[in-house]
C-alpha positions as CSV (number, residue, x, y, z in Angstrom):
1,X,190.1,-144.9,169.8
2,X,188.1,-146.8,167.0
3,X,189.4,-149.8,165.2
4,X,188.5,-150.0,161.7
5,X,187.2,-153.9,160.9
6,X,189.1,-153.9,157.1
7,X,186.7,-156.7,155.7
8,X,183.0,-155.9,156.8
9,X,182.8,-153.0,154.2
10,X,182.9,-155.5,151.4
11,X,180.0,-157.3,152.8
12,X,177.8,-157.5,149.8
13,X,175.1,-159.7,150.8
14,X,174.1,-159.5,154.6
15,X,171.3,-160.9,156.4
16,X,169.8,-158.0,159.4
17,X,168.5,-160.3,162.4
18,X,165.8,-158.2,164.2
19,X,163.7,-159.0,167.4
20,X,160.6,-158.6,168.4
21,X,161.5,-156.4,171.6
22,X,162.9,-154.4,169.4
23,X,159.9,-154.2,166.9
24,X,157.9,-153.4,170.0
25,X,157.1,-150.3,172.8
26,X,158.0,-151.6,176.2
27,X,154.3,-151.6,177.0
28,X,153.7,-154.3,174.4
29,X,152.3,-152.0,171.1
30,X,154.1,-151.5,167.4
31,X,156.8,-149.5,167.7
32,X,155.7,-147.7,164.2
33,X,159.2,-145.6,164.3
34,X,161.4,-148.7,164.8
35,X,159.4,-150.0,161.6
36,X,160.3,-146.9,159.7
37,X,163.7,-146.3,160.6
38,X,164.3,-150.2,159.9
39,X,162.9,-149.8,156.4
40,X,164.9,-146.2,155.3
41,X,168.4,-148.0,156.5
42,X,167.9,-151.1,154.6
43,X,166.0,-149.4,152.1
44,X,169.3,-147.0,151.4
45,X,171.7,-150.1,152.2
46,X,170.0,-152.0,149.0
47,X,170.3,-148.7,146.9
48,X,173.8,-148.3,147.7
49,X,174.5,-152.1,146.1
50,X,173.7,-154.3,148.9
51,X,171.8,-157.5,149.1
52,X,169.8,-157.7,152.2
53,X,167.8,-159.9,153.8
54,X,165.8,-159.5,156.9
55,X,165.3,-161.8,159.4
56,X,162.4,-160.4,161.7
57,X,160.5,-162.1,164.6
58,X,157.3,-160.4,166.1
59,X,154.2,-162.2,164.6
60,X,153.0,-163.1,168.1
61,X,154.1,-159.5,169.7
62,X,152.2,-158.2,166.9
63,X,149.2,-160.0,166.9
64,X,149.0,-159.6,170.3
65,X,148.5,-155.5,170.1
66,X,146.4,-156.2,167.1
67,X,144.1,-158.4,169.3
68,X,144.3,-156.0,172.2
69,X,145.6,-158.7,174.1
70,X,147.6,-158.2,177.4
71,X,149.4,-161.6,178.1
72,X,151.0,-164.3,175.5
73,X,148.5,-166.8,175.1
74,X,149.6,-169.8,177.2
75,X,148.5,-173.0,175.1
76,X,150.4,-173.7,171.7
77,X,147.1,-173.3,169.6
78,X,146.4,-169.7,170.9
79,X,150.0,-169.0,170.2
80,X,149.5,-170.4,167.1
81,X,146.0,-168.4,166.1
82,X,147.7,-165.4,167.2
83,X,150.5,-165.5,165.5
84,X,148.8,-166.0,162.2
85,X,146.9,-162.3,162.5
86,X,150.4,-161.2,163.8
87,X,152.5,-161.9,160.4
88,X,150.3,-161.0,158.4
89,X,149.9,-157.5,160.1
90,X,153.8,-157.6,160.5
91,X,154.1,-157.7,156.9
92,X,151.6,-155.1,156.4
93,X,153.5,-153.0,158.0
94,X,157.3,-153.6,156.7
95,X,155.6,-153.6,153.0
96,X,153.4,-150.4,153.9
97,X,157.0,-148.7,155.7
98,X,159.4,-149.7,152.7
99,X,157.1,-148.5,150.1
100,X,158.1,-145.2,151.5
101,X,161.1,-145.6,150.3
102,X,160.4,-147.5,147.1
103,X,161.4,-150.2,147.9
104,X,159.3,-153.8,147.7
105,X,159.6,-157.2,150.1
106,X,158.5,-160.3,149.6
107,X,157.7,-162.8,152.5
108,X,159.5,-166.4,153.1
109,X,158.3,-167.9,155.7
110,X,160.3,-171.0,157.1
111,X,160.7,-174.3,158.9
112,X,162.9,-176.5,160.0
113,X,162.0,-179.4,157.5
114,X,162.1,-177.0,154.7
115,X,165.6,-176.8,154.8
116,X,166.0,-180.3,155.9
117,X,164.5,-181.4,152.8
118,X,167.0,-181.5,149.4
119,X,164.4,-180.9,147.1
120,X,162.3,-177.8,149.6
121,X,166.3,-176.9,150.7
122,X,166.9,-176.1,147.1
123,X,163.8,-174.2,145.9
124,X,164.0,-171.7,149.3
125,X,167.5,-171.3,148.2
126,X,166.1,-170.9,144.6
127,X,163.6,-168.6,145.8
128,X,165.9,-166.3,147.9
129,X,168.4,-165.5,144.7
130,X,165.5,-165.2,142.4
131,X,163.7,-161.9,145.1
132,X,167.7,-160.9,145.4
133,X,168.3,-160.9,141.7
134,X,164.8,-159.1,140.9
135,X,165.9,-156.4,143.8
136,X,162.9,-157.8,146.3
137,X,164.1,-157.7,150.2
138,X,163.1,-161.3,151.4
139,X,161.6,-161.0,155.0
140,X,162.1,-164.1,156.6
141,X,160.3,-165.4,160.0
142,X,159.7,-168.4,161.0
143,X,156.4,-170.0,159.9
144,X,155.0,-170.0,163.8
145,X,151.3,-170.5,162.7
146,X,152.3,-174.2,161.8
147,X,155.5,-175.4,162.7
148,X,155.6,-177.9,165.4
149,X,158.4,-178.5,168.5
150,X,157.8,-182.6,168.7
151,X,160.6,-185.4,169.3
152,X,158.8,-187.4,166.1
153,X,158.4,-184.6,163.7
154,X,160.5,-181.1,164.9
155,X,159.6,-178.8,162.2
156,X,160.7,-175.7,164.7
157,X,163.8,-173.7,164.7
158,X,163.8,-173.2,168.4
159,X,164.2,-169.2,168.2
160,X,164.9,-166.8,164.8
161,X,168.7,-166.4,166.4
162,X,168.8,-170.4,165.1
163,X,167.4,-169.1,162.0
164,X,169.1,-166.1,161.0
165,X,172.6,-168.5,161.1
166,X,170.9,-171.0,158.7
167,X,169.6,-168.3,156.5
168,X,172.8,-167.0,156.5
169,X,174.3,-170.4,155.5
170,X,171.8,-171.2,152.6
171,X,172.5,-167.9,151.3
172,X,176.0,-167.7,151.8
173,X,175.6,-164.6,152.9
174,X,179.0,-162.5,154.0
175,X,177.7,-161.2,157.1
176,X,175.2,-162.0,159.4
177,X,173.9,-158.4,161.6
178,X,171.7,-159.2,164.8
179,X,170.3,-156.4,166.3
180,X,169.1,-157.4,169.6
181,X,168.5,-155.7,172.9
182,X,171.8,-156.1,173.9
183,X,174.6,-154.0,172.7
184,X,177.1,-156.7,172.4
185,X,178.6,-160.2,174.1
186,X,179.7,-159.1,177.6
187,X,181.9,-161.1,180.3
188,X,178.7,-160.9,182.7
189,X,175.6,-159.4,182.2
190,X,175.9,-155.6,182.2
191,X,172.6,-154.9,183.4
192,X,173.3,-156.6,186.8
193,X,177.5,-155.4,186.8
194,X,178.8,-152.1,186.3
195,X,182.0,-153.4,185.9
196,X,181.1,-156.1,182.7
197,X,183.4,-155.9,179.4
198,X,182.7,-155.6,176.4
199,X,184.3,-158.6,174.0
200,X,184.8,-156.6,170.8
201,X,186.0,-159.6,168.6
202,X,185.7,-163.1,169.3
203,X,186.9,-165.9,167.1
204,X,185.7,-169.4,168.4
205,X,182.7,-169.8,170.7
206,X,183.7,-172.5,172.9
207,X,182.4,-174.1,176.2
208,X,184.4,-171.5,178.0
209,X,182.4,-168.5,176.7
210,X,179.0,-170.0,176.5
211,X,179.6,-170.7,179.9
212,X,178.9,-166.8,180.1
213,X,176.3,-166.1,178.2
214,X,174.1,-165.6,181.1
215,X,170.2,-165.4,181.5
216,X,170.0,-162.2,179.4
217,X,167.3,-161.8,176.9
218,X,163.9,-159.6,176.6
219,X,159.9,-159.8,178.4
220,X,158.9,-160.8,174.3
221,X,161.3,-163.3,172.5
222,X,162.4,-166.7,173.0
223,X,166.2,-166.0,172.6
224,X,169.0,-165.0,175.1
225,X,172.3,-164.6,175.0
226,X,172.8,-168.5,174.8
227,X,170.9,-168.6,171.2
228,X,173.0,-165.6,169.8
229,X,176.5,-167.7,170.9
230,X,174.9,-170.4,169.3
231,X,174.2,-169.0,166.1
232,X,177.2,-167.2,166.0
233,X,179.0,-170.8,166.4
234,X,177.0,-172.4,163.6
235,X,178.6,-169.3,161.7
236,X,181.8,-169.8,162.6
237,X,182.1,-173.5,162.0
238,X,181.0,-172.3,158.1
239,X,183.7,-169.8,158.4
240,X,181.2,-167.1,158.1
241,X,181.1,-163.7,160.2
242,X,178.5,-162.2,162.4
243,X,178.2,-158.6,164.4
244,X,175.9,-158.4,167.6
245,X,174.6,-154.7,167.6
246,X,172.3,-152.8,169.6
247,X,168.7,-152.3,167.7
248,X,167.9,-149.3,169.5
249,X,169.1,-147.5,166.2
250,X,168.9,-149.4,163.0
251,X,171.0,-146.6,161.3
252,X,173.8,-148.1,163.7
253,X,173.7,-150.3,160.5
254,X,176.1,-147.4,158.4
255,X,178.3,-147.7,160.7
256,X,179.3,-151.5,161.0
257,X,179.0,-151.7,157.2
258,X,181.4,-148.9,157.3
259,X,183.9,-151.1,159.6
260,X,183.8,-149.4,163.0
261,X,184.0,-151.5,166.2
262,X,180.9,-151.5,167.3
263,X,179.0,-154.3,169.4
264,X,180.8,-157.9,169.0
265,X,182.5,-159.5,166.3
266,X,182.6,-162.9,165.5
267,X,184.8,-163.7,163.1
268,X,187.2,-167.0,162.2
269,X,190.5,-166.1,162.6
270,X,191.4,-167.0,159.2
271,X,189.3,-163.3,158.4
């Protein structure tokens, strides 16, 4: 039997988390149908009254197919060069897809000190209602060609699963979706036990169940199951809501907005 979730219908503004395994063919090109299908759900989702904002990873995926390159660059500054052709080919493409459907983005890109900042904090805020209010789709990523992982100046997020929650936050958005390669937060990882559950809701991400998050996670991004508990926990603590969904199938997206139980729930228990 399905449970109806009463309250995710109402979501009005909802931030879509999408990674780049999911952006990407197994054998490391675009996955131009995933692109499309990403951009008619969302697309429909804003013309049926919702405010959406995507939160996509892939600049590095993608700038690795568009420099025909088989391997991730190992030093920071490669990464870093790569990722540069790869956003701005990413967003090429989600522009080029969502035009389709008449629909227009506009690109934020982020980090960490940004939203450290007050005076930064408050115009990305600024800049997030003004592309919501003028019917824009922000795409958000995080600014990989710059940002910097050092103990004296961390301008990184660590992964976009970090990111999403914060974007969330800023925005005070009513629901946070992260489509991942994972179908939900299991007991054990179900690609290594036939016999792993399936936690439909959860409402308080404690030691206890980070202690089972596991080593899943995908050959492309830099999050696992241990970033998405964590982001779910940042929600939580701001009494905000978050669903962990499959991406094999953006249009899965109808159907959590319309309040079936599908992947995991995390939700306070006040909701």
């Amino acid at each position: 039997m399905t449970i109806k979730r009463e309250t995710i219908g109402a979501s009005k503004r909802i931030v879509i988390k999408i990674g780049t395994s999911s952006i990407m063919m197994a054998d490391g090109t675009v996955n131009y149908q995933q692109f499309d299908r990403l951009a008619y759900v969302l697309s429909s989702l804003k013309q049926a009254g919702k405010e959406i904002i995507l939160v996509s990873s892939g600049a590095i995926g993608v700038g690795m197919d568009k420099l025909y390159l088989a391997e991730r660059p190992k030093t920071i500054r490669q990464q870093q060069a790569v990722a540069a052709v790869g956003q701005s080919e990413m967003m090429n493409l989600y522009s080029r897809f969502f035009s389709h459907y008449k629909q227009t983005v506009g690109q934020i890109l982020m980090t960490r000190d940004i939203v450290e900042f007050p005076e930064s904090h408050k115009n990305v805020v600024n800049t997030f209602e003004t592309l919501l209010d003028m019917g824009i789709i922000p795409v958000v990523n995080e600014n990989d060609a710059v940002a910097v992982d050092e103990l004296e100046h961390e301008t990184k997020f660590g992964d976009n699963d970090q990111l999403s929650a914060i974007v969330a936050e800023i925005t005070h958005a009513d629901l946070l979706i992260m489509l991942s390669d994972v179908d939900g937060f299991y007991d054990k990882n179900p690609s290594k036990f036939a016999d792993a559950a399936l936690f439909h809701t959860v409402h308080n991400v404690d030691d206890s169940v980070m202690a089972l998050a596991g080593d899943v996670g995908s050959n492309f991004g830099t999050g696992g199951m241990v970033t998405k508990l964590k982001a779910a926990k940042h929600l939580l603590k701001n009494n905000q809501s978050m669903v962990l969904a499959s991406a094999a199938d953006p249009t899965i997206l109808f159907d959590i907005l319309a309040g079936l139980e599908i992947g995991t729930y995390f939700t306070p228990q006040s909701k």
